[in-house]
C-alpha positions as CSV (number, residue, x, y, z in Angstrom):
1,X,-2.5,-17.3,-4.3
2,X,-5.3,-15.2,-3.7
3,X,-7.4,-13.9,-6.0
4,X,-6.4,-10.8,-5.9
5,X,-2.8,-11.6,-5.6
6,X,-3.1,-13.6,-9.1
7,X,-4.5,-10.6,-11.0
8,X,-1.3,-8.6,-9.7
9,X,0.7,-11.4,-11.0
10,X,-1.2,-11.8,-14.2
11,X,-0.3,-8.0,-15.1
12,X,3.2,-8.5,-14.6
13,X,3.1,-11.8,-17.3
14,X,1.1,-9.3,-19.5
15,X,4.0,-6.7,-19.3
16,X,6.4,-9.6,-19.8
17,X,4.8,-10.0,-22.6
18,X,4.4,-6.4,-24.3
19,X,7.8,-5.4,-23.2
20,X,8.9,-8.8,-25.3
21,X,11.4,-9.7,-22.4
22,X,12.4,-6.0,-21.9
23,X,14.0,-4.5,-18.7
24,X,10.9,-5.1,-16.4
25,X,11.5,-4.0,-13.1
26,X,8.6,-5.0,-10.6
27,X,7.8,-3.0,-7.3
28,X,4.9,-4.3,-5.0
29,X,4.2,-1.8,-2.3
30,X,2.6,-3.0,0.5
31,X,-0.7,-1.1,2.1
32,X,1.3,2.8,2.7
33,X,-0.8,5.8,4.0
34,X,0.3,9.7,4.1
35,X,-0.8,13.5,3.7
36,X,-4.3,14.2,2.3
37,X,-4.8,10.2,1.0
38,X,-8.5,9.6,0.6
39,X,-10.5,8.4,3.1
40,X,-11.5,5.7,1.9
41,X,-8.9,4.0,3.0
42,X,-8.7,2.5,6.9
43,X,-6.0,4.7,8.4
44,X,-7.7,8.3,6.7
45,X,-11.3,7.3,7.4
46,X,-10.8,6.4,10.7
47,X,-8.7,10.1,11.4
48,X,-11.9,11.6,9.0
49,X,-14.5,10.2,11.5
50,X,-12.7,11.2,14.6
51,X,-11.8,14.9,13.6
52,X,-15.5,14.9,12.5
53,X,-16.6,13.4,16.2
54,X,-14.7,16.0,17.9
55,X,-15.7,18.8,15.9
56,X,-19.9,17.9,16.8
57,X,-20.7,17.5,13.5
58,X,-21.5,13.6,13.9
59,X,-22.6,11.3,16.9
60,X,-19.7,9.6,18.6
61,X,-19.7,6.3,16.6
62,X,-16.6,5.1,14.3
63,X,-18.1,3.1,11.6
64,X,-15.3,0.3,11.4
65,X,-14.8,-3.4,9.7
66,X,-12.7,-6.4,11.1
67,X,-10.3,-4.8,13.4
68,X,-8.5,-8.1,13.9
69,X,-6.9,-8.0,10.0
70,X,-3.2,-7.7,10.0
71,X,-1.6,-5.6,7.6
72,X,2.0,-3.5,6.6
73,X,1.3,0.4,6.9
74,X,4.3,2.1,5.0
75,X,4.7,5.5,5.1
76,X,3.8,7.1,1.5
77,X,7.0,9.0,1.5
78,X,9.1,6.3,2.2
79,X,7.4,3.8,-0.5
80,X,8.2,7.1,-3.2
81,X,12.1,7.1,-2.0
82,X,12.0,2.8,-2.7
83,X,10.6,4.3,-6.3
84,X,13.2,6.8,-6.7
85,X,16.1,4.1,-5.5
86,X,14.8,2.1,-7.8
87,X,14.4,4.1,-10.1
88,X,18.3,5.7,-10.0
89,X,19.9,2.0,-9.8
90,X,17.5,0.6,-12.6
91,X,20.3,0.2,-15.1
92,X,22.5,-1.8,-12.6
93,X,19.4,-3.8,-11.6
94,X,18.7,-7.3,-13.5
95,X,15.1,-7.6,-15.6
96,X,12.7,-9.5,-13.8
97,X,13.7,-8.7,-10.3
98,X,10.6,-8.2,-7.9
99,X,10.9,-6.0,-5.5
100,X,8.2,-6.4,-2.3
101,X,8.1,-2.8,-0.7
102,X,7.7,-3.6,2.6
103,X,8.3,-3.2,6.4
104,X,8.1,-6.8,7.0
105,X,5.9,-5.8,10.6
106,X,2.0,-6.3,10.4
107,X,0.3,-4.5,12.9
108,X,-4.1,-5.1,13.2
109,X,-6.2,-2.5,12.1
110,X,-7.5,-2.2,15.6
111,X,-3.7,-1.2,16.5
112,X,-4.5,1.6,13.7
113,X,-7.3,2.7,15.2
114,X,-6.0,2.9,18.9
């Protein structure tokens, strides 16, 4: 596990914990994107630089990273309706289940950007 992935995991332990083996329910969205999300993430900044470009207000240059990362993109509105499902079956849903909130299709950010 990643280091980052092992810090998610370590809060769910810790909730494990505080809930004393309550009715813990675990949701991991993957990456999502949607209406007016801050631009500092990929698919925002890159739609922020661009409407800035074609406005004239900056030089035609996309400040970008590693284009050649894969990741999900899940539409914000569809990760909120997993929630709400979640949510509305939670009492016919064991403790302890993880769900991964996820399209299962990894696209590059330079896909994104094109």
């Amino acid at each position: 596990m990643s280091h980052y992935s092992r810090s998610k995991w370590i809060g769910e332990q810790i909730l494990q914990d505080i809930l004393g083996g309550g009715h813990l329910i675990v949701l991991r969205p993957f990456n999502h994107t949607g209406p007016e999300q801050d631009e500092r993430f990929v698919a925002p900044s890159f739609a922020c630089q661009i409407a800035r470009i074609e406005r004239g207000l900056v030089p035609p240059r996309l400040s970008v990273g590693d284009l050649s990362a894969r990741r999900e993109f899940l539409d914000v509105r569809n990760v909120v309706r997993a929630y709400a499902g979640v949510i509305d079956a939670s009492e016919r849903i064991a403790g302890g289940t993880v769900f991964n909130i996820a399209s299962g299709e990894s696209r590059t950010i330079e896909d994104v950007l094109a």
